[in-house]
C-alpha positions in Angstrom: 72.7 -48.3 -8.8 75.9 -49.7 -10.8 79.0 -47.1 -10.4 80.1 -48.7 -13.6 80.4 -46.3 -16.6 77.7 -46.9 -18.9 77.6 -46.0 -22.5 75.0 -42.6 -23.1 72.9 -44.3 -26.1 71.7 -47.0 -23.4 70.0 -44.0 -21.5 68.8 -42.1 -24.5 66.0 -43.2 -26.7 63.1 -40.9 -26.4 62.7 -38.4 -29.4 59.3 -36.4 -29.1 59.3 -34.0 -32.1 59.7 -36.0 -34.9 59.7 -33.7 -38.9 58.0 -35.6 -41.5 58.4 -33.9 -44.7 54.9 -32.2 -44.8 53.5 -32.3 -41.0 55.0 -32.2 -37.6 54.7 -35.3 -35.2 54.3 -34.8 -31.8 54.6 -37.3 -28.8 51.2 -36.7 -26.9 52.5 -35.8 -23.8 49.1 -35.6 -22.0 48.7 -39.5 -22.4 52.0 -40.7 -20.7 52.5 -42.9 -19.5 49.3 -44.8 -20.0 49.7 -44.0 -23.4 52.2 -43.4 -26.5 50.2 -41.5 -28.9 51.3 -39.2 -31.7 49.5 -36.0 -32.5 50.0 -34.8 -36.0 50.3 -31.2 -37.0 49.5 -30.0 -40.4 49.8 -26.8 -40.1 50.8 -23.6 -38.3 47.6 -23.0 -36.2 47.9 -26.6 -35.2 51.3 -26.4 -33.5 50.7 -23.6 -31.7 46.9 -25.5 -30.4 49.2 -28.5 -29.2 51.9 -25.8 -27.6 48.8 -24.2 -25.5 47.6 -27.4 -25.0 50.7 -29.1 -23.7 50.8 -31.7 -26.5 54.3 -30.6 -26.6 55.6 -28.6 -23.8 59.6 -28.2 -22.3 61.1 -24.6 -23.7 63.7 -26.2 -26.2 61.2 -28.4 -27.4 58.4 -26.1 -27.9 60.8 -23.8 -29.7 61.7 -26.2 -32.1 57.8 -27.6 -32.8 57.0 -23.6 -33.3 60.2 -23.5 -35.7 58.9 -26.4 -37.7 55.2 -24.7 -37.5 56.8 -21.9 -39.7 57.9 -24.0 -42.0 54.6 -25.7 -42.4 53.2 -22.0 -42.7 55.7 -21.7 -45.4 54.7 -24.5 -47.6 51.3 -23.9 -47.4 51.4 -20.6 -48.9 50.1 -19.2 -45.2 50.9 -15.9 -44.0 54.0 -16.2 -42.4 53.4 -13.2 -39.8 49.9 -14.4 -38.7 51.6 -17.9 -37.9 54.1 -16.1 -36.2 51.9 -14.4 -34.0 49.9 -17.7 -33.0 53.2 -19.3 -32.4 54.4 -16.3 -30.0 50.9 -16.3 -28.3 50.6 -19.8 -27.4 53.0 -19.8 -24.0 54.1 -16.3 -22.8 57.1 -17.4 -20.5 59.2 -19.9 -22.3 62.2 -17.3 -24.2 63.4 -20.1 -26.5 59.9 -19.9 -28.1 60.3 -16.4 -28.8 64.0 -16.7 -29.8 63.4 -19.6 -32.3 60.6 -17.4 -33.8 63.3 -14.8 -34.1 65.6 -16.9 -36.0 63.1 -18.1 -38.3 61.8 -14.8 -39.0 65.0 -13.4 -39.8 65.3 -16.1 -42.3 62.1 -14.9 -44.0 63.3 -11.5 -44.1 66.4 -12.5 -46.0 64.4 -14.0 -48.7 64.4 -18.1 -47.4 61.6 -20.4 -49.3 59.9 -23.5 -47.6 62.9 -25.5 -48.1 65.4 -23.1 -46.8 63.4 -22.9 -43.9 63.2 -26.4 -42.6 67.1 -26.4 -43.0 67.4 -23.7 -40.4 64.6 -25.5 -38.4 66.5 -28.9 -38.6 69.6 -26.8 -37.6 68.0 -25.2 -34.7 67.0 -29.4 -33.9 70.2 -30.2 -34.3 72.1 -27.6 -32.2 70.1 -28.5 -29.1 70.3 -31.9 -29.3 74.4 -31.2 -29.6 74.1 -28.7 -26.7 72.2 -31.2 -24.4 74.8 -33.9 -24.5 77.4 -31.1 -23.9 75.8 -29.8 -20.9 75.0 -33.5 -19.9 79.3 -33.9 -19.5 79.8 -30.6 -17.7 77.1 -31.0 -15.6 77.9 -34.6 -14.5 81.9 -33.9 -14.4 80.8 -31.3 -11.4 79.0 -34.5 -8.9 80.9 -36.4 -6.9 81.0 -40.4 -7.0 78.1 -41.7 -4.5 76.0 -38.6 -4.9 72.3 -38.2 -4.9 70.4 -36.0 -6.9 66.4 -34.5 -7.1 65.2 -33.2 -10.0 61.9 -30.9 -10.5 59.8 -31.3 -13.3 60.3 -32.8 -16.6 63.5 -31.7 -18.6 64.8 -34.9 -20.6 64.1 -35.7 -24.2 60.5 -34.9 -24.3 61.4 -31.2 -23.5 64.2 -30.8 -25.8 65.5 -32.4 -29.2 66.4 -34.9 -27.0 68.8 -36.3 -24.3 67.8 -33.6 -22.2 69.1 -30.1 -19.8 68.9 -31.3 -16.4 67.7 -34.7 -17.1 70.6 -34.9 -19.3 72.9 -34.4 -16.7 71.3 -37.4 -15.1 71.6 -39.1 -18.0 75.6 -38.5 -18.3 76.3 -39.3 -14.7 74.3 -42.3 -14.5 75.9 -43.5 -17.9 79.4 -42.2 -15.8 78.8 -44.4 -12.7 78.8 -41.1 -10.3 75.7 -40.8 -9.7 74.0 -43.8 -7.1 70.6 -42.1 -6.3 67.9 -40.4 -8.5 65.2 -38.9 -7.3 61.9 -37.2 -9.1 59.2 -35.0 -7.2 55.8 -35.3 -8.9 55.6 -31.8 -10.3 51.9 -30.6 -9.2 49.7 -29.6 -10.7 50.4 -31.5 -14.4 52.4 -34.5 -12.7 55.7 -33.8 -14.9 57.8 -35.7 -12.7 55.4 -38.4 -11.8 54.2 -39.1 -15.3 57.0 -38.3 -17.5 60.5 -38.1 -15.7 59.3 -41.5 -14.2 58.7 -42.7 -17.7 61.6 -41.7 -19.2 64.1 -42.8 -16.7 62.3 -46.2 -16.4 62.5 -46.0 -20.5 66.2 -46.1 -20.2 66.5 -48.5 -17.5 67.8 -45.5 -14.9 66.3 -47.2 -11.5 64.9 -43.7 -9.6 62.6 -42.7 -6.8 59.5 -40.7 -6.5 58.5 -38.4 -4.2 55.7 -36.0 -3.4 57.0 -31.9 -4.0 55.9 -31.8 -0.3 58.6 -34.0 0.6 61.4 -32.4 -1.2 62.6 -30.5 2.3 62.7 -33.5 4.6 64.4 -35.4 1.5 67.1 -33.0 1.2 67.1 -33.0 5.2 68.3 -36.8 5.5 71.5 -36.3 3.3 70.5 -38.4 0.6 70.9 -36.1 -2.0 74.0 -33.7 -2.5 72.7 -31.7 -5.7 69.2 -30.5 -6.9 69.5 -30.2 -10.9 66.9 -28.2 -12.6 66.4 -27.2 -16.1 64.9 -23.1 -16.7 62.2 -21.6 -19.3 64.0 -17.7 -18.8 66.8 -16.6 -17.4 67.2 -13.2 -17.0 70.4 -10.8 -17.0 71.0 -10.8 -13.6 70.9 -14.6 -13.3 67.4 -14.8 -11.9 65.9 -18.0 -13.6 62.2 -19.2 -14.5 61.6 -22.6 -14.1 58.3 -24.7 -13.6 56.3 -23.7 -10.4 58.0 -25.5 -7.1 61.5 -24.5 -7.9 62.0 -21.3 -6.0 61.0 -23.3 -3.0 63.1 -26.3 -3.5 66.2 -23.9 -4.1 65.3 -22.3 -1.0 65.4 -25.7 1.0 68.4 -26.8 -1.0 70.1 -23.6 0.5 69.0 -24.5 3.9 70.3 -28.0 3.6 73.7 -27.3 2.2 72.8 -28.9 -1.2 74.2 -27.7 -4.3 71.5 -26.4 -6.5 72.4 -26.6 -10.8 70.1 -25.0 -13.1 71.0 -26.6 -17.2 69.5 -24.7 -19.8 70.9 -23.9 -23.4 72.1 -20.7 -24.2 68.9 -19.6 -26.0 67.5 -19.4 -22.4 69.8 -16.7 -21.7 67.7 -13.4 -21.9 69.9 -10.5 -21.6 66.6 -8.4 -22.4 65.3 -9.1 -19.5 66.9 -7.2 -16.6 65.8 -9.2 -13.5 63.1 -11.9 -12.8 60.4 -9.4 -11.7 60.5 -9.2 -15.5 59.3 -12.5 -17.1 55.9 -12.7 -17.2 54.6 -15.6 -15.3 52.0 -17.8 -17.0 48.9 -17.8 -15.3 46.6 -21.6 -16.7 43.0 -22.1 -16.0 42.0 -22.9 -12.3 40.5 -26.9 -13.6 43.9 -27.8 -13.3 43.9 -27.4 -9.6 40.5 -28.3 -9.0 40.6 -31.7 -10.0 42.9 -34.2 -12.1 41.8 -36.7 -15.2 38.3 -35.1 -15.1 37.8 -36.2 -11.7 36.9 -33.5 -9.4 38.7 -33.5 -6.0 37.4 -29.7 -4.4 34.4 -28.8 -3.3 32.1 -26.5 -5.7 33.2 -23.0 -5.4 36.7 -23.4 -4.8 38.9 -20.7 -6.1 42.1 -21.5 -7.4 45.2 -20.0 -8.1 47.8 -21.5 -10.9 50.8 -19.7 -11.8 52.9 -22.6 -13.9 56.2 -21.1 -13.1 58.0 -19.2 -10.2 61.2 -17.2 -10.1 64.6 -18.6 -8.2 66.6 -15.2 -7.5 70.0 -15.8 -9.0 71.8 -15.9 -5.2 70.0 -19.3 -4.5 71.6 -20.5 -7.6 75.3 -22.5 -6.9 75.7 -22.9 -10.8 74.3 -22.7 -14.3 75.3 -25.1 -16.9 74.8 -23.9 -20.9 76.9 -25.6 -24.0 78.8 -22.3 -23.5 80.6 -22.9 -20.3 79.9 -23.8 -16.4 78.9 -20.2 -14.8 79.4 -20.3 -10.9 77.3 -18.4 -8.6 75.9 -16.8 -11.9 74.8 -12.7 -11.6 74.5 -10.3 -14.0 78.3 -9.8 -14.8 78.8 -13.1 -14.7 76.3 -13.4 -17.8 77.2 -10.9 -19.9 80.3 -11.7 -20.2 80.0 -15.3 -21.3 76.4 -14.3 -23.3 76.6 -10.5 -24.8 79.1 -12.0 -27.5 77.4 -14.0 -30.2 77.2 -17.7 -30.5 79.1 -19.5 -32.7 76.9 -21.8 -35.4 
């Protein structure tokens, strides 16, 4: 990889949620990267199908699609608190679904019509796509020239307004010339990293490498990599963080390994509600996601499966959290309220 500085809008052209007017667009995320297809939501009840169905999926960006569902409640005359309630039900673990539901809902209460509320659901768009290229500096001013980095999952544009949480911080470095190695595991059981952290970095013409999740020790082992940068669906009070299933374990091994482990997630992540991980409630999926893959199945007949979708990295394992707020070091609870009891400034 080139150590020359870039400029960001060469790495950053993937937009996923798209608002037109009357119906949400979505970027089919089950179809990458065989296929770009575009599902379109007409209604409420149809964003929060393509949320549980991981049309759409990445906390920001579910947040947003279930802001924009509101708004589609709204013009249609729907009822606003039975929309709500499919919205809230269609991915328990993810706070920023909840939180944007809040904020909409607080607009209803103070008397907002359809229009009103796809301004505040174009703001809420806005401010993350604003806070991803913020975290995106401070996390990439915190790598050293030459480094190599491993991300989990997927947590670039197609999770978020756009540009990306950890992915972002790729982005930035790259674009900054410090960072000379990417690398993505494949993100079993859904393929995240495989399917669509491959696509988008190849999208932006970010050279990377894949690797199975089982290889993330021995990776981190032969000194190629100096951080792991994740992005987070909850973080709780004490600093314990939620993140897609494989990341408690690669956080351990980073540990082991003397590699620096960033978690980047906006400040809507942040649940001060939520005293410790034990906490968040831990999405549970169907076992057919184990069993097989692409309708293929790979088990024998009778196989049980277990398929929790995310795990819980105590907040100790964590060397830094990046949020448009600030760079939080070694985060823990005081650490948190301080920097996230105060109110955000819009």
């Amino acid at each position: 990889m080139s150590a020359v500085p870039q400029p960001l809008s060469d790495h950053d052209s993937v937009r996923a949620v798209q608002w037109q007017r009357d119906r949400l667009r979505l970027l089919d995320q089950r179809q990458l990267p065989q296929a770009e297809a575009w599902v379109e939501c007409r209604d409420a009840g149809e964003v929060a199908q393509a949320i549980g169905d991981l049309v759409v999926r990445g906390a920001p960006a579910i947040g947003i699609a279930a802001a924009w569902g509101v708004v589609l409640a709204a013009q249609r005359g729907d009822a606003i608190a039975q929309a709500v309630q499919a919205l809230r039900a269609a991915r328990p673990t993810a706070v920023n679904l909840m939180a944007a539901l809040e904020r909409m809902q607080a607009c209803v209460a103070a008397g907002a019509d359809a229009s009103a509320l796809a301004h505040e659901a174009q703001a809420l768009q806005d401010e993350d796509l604003a806070a991803n290229r913020a975290m995106g500096a401070m996390g990439a001013a915190l790598i050293a020239p030459g480094s190599g980095v491993l991300t989990h999952c997927n947590t670039g544009s197609l999770a978020t307004a756009g540009f990306g949480t950890a992915l972002g911080v790729i982005r930035a470095g790259y674009a900054a010339g410090v960072i000379a190695r990417v690398y993505a595991d494949e993100t079993r059981p859904w393929l995240q990293g495989a399917r669509l952290t491959m696509w988008e970095l190849a999208r932006d013409g970010i050279p990377a490498t894949l690797i199975a999740d089982s290889a993330a020790a021995y990776l981190l082992h032969s000194g190629q990599v100096q951080w792991a940068v994740v992005g987070a669906d909850r973080i709780a009070a004490n600093g314990d963080t939620a993140n897609k299933i494989g990341t408690y374990q690669l956080a351990i091994a980073a540990r082991h390994h003397g590699v620096k482990f960033m978690v980047v997630a906006p400040s809507t992540t942040v649940d001060l509600a939520t005293p410790t991980g034990a906490s968040i409630e831990i999405e549970l999926r169907g076992p057919d996601e184990l069993l097989g893959y692409a309708g293929q199945r790979t088990t024998v007949a009778g196989t049980r499966a277990w398929n929790p979708v995310f795990d819980v990295t105590p907040h100790d394992l964590i060397d830094v959290l990046v949020t448009e707020r600030g760079v939080i070091a070694r985060p823990n609870g005081a650490a948190l309220h301080a920097v996230f009891a105060r109110p955000a400034r819009r």
